[in-house]
N, C-alpha and C positions, 0 to 999 in steps of 0.2 A: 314655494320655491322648489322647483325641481330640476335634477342635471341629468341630462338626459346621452347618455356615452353613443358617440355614433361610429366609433372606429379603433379598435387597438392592435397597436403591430408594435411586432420586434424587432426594435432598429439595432444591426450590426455593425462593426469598424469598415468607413468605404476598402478598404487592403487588407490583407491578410499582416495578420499581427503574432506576436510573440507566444509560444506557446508552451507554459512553466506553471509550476504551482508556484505563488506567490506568499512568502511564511507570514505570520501577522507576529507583530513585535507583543511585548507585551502590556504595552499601555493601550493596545488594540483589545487587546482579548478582556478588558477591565472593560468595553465600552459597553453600553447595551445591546442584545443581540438584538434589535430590530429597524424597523426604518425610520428616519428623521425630517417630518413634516416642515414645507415652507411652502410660504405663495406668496408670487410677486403680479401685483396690480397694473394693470397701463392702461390707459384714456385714448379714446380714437384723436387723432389730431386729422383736422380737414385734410384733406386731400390724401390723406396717408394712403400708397397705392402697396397692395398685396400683403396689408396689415398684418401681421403673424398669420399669415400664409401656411398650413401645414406643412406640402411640398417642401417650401424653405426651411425652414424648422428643423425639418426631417433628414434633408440633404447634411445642415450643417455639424448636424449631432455625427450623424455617421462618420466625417470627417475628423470632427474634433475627439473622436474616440479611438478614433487611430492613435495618435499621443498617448492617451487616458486609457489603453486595452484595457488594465483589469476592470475597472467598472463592467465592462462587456464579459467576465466572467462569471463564476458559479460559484458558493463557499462548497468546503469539502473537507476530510479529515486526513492530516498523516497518519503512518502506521503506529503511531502513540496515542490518537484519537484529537488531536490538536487542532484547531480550527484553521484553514488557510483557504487563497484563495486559489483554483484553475482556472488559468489566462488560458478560456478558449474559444472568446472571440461569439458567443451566443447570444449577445447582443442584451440590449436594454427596452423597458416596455415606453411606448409612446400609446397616448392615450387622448383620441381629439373626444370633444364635447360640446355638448350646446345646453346653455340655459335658459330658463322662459321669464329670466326677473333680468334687473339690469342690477349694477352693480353699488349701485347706494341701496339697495333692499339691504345689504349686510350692514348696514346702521355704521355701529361704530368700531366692527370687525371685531371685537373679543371673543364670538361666539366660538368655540373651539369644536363643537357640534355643525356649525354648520359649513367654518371652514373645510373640515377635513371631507367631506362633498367635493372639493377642488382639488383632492390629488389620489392619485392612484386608488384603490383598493387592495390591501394585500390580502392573500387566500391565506390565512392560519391553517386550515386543511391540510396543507401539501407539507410536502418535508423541508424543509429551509434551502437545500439545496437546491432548490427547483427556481429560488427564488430569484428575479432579476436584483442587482444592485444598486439600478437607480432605474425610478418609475418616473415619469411625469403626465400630466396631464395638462391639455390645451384646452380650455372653456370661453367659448367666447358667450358674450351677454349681448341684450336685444338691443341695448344703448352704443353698444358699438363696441364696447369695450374688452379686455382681455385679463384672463388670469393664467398665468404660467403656475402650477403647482406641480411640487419634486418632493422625492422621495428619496432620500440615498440611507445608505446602510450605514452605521453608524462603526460597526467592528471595522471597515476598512479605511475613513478618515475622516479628521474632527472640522469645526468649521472653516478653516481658515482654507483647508484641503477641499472643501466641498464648493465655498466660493470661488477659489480660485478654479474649477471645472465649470462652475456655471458661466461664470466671467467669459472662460475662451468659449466657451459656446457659443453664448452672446456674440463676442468680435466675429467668430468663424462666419453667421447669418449676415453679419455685415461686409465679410469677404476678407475678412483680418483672419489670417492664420495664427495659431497658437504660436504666442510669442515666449513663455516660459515655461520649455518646457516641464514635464511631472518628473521629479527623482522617486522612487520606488524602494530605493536597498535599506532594508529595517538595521541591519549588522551598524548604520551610523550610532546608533542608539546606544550599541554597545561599547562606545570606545569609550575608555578611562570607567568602565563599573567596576566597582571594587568586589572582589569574594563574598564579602558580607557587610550586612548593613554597619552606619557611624553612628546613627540616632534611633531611637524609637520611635515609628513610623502611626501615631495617636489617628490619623488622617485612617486607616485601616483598621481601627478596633471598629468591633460593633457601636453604632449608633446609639446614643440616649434613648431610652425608652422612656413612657410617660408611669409616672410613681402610679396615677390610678389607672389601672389598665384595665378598668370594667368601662371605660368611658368609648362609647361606640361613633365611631368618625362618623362626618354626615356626608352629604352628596356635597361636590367640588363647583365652583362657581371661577369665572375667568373675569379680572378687570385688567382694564389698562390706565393708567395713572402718566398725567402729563405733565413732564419738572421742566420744569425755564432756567434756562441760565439763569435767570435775579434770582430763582426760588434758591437755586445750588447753592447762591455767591452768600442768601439768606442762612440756609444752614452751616455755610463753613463759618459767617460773624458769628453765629450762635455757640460752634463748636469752642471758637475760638473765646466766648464771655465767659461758658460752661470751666473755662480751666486754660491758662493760658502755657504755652507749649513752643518747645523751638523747634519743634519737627513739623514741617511742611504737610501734610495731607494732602492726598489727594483725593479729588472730588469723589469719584469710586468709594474709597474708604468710606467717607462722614456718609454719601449716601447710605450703603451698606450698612452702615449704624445705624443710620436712621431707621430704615426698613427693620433690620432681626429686631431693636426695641419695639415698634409700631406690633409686629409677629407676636412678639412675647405677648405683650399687653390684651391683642384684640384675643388672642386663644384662650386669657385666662389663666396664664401657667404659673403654677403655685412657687412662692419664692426657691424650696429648694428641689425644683426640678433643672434636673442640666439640657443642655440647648446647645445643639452642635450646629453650625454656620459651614456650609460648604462650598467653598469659593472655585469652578475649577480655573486652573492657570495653566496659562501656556508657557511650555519650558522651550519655544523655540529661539528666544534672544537670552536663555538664562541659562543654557547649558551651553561649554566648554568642548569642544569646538560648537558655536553655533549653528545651529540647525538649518539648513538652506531654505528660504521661503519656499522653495518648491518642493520640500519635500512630503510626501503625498501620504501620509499615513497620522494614527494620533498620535500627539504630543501634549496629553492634559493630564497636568497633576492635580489632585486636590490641596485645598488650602483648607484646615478645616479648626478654626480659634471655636471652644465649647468654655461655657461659663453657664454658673446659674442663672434663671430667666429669673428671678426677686434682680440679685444686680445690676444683671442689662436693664431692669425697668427703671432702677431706683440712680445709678450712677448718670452721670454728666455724660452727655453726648459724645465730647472729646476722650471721657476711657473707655469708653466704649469702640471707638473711632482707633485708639491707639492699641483694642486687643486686636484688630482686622488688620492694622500695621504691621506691629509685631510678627503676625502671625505670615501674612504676606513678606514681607522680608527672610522669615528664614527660609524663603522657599529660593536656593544659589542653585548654583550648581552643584558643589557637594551634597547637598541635601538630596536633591532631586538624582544623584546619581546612589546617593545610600536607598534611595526610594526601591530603585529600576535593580538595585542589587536584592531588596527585601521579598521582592515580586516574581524575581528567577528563582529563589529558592522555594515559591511554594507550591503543592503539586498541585491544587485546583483552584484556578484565580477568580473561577465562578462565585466563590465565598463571598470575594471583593467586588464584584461588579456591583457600579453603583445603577438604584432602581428604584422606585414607588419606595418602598421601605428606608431608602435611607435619608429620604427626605421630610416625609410625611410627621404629625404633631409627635414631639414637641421639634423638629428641625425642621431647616431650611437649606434650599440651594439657590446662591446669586450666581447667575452667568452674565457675563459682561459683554455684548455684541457693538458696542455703542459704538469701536474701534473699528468692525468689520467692514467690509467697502457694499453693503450692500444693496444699496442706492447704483453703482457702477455697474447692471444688467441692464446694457443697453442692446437688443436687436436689432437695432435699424428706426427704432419709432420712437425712440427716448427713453429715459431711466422710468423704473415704477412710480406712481406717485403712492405706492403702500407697499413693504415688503416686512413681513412680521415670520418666524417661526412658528407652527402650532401646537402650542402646549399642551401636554399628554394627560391633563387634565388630573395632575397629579397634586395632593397638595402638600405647599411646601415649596413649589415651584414659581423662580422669579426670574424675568430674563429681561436685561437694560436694553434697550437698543435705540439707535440714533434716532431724531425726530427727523419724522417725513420733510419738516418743510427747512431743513438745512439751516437752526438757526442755531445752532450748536446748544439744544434742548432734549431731553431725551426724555423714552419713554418707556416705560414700568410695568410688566405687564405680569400677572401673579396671579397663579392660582390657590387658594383657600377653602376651605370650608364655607359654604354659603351661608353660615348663621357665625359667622369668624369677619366676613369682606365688609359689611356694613363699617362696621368699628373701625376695622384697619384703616379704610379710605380718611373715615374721619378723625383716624390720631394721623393720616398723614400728612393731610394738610393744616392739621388744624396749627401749627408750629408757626402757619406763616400769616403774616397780617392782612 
């Protein structure tokens, strides 16, 4: 398999755009400082005329970057040494390609080695400020087919922000102008924080470490695991015999239980080793004044319930189910603004940024995309029929996301330890008949 780059240019804003430094809040400056891989799949449909056309492509990004300037900016530092962005309009890397395999050679897409072939290249080399903010690359395959892979920067916005760019891109190719547009001003963040924190903020201590730390990680291995609605509806009756309860659940929750027990067990983690579960959540329908769906920057807290891994293994699925509850629940609005008050106080939030190390054995991170619209990247030829993020091949890392084929099934996709994934797969399904 080989990709073979036949073209790359930097696409700027079609108009002259706003020209500022733009401050990053600080649940930006918690994010990772690098770029966050996705690819979205599409099938030639007969007749389709001027298929993801570059030209087209190209035009429409220009355009929709007009709305979205910062993207088309640079990162850079105030006179404190602070990370922000300059809004100055330098434009984004567009990247065409061609492959000489067609597009089922990627089997059953887990490979995170061979995805990452379909998007950008970023040069480590250079200084970060050099770096564009959102990379993409156009590949098309000998079957006809296409792969859109992006790259966007993670310290300037979370997912919901990075869909929502892709989205108007998509409509702009199809001649739909940006219908909502980007809000930008971090200061929303600020209203109602109090001086100082309400609660102790456990979600920012250091991480569990593993009791035997002579124990040497091995090479990281990617599955994707596929849940059916019956499998779901299977575990919530199970939750529900496990221990009977007047608190509703939700699907999220039991799965998530299911998964950090499955974790526990396949790693081997000795009863009283602690195991921290890192949920992130978005606080844009949970903070006071509500957060505008458009507005463009992050807004993910952690949720992060830690218990012994003997427990998690040994306890009923439902208390299990009800410490992810719990724990999600006190994540209000007060909470989350004691958070955003704990974070202004500290002088280098680098400490906090979560990374490989906060995940890795004996913890875990679920990220919930099942909710995202990401299916909704239509350019003119139809929605994807596969759009997955590419995992950093970290282990410790689990991301839900909606099933390709719309039947309200999702799917699971985790990196581990290659001599860890065996085991997992089979305490995961082994629960169902």
């Amino acid at each position: 398999m080989e990709i073979h780059v036949k073209e790359s240019t930097m696409i700027q804003p079609a108009q002259d755009t706003p020209k500022h430094c733009l401050r990053m809040s600080v649940l930006d400056l918690l994010m990772p400082s690098e770029h966050i891989p996705a690819v979205y799949f599409y099938r030639r449909l007969n007749g389709s005329s001027k298929f993801f056309e570059a030209g087209l492509l190209k035009e429409a990004l220009s355009k929709v970057l007009v709305a979205f300037y910062p993207l088309a900016g640079r990162l850079t530092k105030d006179e404190n040494g602070r990370t922000e962005i300059r809004c100055n309009g330098e434009g984004v890397l567009f990247v065409e390609a061609q492959a000489n395999c067609v597009i089922d050679d990627f089997g059953d897409f887990e490979s995170s080695l061979k995805l990452m072939q379909l998007v950008p290249t970023v040069d480590d080399t250079k200084d970060a400020s050099f770096y564009p903010l959102f990379m993409t690359q156009v590949t098309h395959f000998k079957c006809g087919g296409v792969c859109i892979g992006v790259m966007t920067y993670h310290t300037l916005i979370d997912g919901t922000a990075t869909y929502h760019f892709i989205k108007s891109w998509a409509e702009m190719t199809r001649g739909i102008p940006v219908t909502i547009p980007p809000f930008f001003d971090r200061t929303i963040l600020d209203v109602g924080v109090p001086k100082s924190p309400a609660f102790h903020h456990i979600e920012y201590d250091p991480p569990p470490s593993m009791n035997d730390p002579t124990q040497n990680p091995g090479t990281i291995s990617t599955a994707i695991l596929k849940l059916s609605l019956d499998q779901m509806k299977i575990l919530k009756e199970k939750s529900k015999k496990d221990h009977e309860s007047a608190t509703k659940y939700t699907r999220f929750e039991i799965v998530a239980a299911h998964i950090w027990r499955c974790v526990c067990k396949a790693r081997g983690l000795s009863v009283d080793q602690a195991t921290k579960l890192d949920i992130p959540t978005s606080g844009r329908f949970k903070l006071n004044p509500k957060i505008p769906c458009e507005y463009w920057g992050n807004v993910v807290f952690s949720t992060t319930p830690i218990a012994l891994a003997g427990d998690i293994q040994s306890e009923s699925l439902n208390y299990s189910t009800e410490r992810i509850h719990k724990a999600l629940k006190l994540m209000d609005d007060k909470y989350m603004k004691s958070a955003l008050a704990f974070l202004k106080q500290q002088p280098d939030l680098k400490v906090f940024m979560r990374d490989a190390k906060t995940f890795n054995c004996p913890n875990l991170v679920i990220t919930k995309l099942a909710d995202m619209p990401m299916y909704d990247v239509n350019f003119g030829w139809g929605p994807p029929f596969l759009t997955r993020p590419v995992n950093a091949n970290m282990d410790g890392e689990v991301c839900i996301l909606p099933s390709p084929n719309d039947d309200g099934g999702w799917s699971v996709v985790i990196d581990l330890e290659t001599n860890h994934l065996q085991l997992f797969k089979k305490l995961f399904y082994g629960i169902f008949p």
